[in-house]
C-alpha positions in Angstrom: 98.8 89.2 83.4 99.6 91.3 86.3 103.3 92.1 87.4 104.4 91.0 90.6 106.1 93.9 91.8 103.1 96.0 91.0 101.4 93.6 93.2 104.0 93.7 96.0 104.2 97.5 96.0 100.6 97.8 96.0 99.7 95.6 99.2 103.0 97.2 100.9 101.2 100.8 100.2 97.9 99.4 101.4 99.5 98.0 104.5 100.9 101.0 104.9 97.7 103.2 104.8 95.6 100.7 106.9 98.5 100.9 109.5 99.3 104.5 109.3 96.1 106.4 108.2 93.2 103.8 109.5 94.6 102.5 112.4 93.5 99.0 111.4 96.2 97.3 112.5 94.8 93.2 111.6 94.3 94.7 108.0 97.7 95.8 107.8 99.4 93.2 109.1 97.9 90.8 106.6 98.8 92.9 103.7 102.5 93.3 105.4 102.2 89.3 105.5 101.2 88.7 102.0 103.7 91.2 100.1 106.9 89.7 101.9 105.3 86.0 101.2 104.8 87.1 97.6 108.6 88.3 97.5 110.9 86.9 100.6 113.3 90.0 99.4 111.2 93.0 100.1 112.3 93.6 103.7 110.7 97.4 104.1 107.5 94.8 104.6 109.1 93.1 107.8 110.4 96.2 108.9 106.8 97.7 108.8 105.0 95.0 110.4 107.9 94.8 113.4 107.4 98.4 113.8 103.7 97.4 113.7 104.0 95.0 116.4 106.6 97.2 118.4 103.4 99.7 118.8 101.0 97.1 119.6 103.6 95.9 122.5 104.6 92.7 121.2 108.0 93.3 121.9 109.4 89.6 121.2 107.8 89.6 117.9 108.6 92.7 117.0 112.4 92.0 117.7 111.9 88.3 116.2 110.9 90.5 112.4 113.5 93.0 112.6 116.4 90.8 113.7 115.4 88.4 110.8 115.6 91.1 108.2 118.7 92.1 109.4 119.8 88.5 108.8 118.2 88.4 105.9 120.3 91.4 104.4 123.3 90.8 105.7 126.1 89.3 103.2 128.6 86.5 104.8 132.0 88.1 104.9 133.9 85.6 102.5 137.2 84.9 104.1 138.7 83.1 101.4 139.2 86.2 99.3 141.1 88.0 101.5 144.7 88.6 100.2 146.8 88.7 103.4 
């Protein structure tokens, strides 16, 4: 049985190499794709494939990735535990 976060890491990596190194920009956006839909909390892939579409000029998209894994990340201030 494989471990998942080997898998993760390994299609991030390859994403990254098809994007960076091979210029193959449809390869690596499907590898970006499939290691955050195999884990929703590995936001480096989203920031990757926004930076991705950012270069390709797909501004809105690009925007749409990174604002959602800023949402993603951030924590809801809790205001009920305040003390004064």
């Amino acid at each position: 049985m494989t471990n998942p976060e080997y898998v993760v890491g390994a299609l991030r990596w390859l994403g990254y190499g098809y994007h960076f190194f091979l210029n193959k920009r449809k390869e690596a956006a499907t590898l970006y794709e499939g290691c955050f839909e195999l884990d929703p909390t590995c936001y480096d892939c989203l920031i990757f494939l926004s930076y991705l579409k950012f270069n390709e000029g797909d501004l809105i998209k690009a925007w749409s990735l990174a604002r959602k894994t800023l949402l993603m990340r951030c924590v809801p201030y809790d205001r009920s535990s305040r003390t004064h």
